[in-house]
Every structure is written in C-alpha cells, then in structure tokens.
N, C-alpha and C positions, 0 to 999 in steps of 0.2 A: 204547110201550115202557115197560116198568115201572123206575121208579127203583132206582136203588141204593146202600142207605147204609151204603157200606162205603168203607174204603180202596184195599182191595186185593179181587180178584176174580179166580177157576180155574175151571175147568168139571170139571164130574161126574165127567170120567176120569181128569183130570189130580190132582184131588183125591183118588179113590180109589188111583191107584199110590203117594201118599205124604203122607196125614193130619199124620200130624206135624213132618214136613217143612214143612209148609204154614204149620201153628200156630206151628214158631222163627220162620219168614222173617216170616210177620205182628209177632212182638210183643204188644202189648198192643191190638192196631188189629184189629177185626172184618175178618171177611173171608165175602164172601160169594159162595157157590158155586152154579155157574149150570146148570140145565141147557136143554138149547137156547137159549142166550142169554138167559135170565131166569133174575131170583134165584130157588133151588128152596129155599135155605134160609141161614140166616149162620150161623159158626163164631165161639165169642166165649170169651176165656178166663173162670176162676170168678171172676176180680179183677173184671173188667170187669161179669157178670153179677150179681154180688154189689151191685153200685157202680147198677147198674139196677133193680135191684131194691130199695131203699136210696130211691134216687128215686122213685117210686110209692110207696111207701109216703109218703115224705113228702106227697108229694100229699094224699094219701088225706085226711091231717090236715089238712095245709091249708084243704080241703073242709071237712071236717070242723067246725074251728074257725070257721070261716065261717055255716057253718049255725046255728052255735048261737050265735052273734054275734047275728042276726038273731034270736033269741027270749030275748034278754037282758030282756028286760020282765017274762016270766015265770019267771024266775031267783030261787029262794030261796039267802038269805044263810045260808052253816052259820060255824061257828066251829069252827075245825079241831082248836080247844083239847078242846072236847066231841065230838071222833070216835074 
C-alpha cells in the first residue's frame, strides 16, 4: 500500500463532482486524491506550494554552502572594498 501524505483524502469521482468544494473543506492541508485506492496525485493550495518550494531551494544552498566549505583551502581573499 502506497503511503499517503496528506490530511485529508477523496477519490477520483468524488473529486471530480466538486474541485473546489474539496479545496474550502481542506484549508491550507494537502489533500490527496486517490484513484483505485492510491494516491493518483495531491491537491495543495499556491501558499502551501510556494512554502515548498521556498524549502528546496533553501536546501539547494544548504548544499551548496557546504561544498564549498570543504574547499575553503583553496579560497582566495577579495576585499570588497576593491569590487
């Protein structure tokens, strides 16, 4: 059985007779819509997606910063004053 990480959960049909309906009664809470009894896909408002997206990116840097932590030996000193 595949996981699912949502609060709330509808199936395919019941989703289709009324989308937005679906979106008030959720909130701000993902809802993921099933078909045959597994998630087929999740519904997530632009707050929420924005807010995940937001995270990945911080990731990214995270990473990012990290990498280059580790090649701090080979780091030239600039003076910001002369950029």
């Amino acid at each position: 059985m595949d996981a699912i990480y949502a609060d709330y959960s509808i199936s395919m049909s019941e989703f289709k007779r009324n989308p937005a309906q679906v979106l008030r009664t959720a909130g701000e809470k993902p809802v993921a819509v099933l078909n045959h009894n597994r998630p087929a896909f999740y519904m997530i408002t632009p707050k929420l997606f924005e807010a995940l997206v937001e995270e990945l990116a911080d990731r990214d840097l995270v990473d990012l910063a990290r990498q280059r932590l580790t090649m701090v030996d080979s780091a030239i000193e600039v003076d910001l004053e002369q950029l």
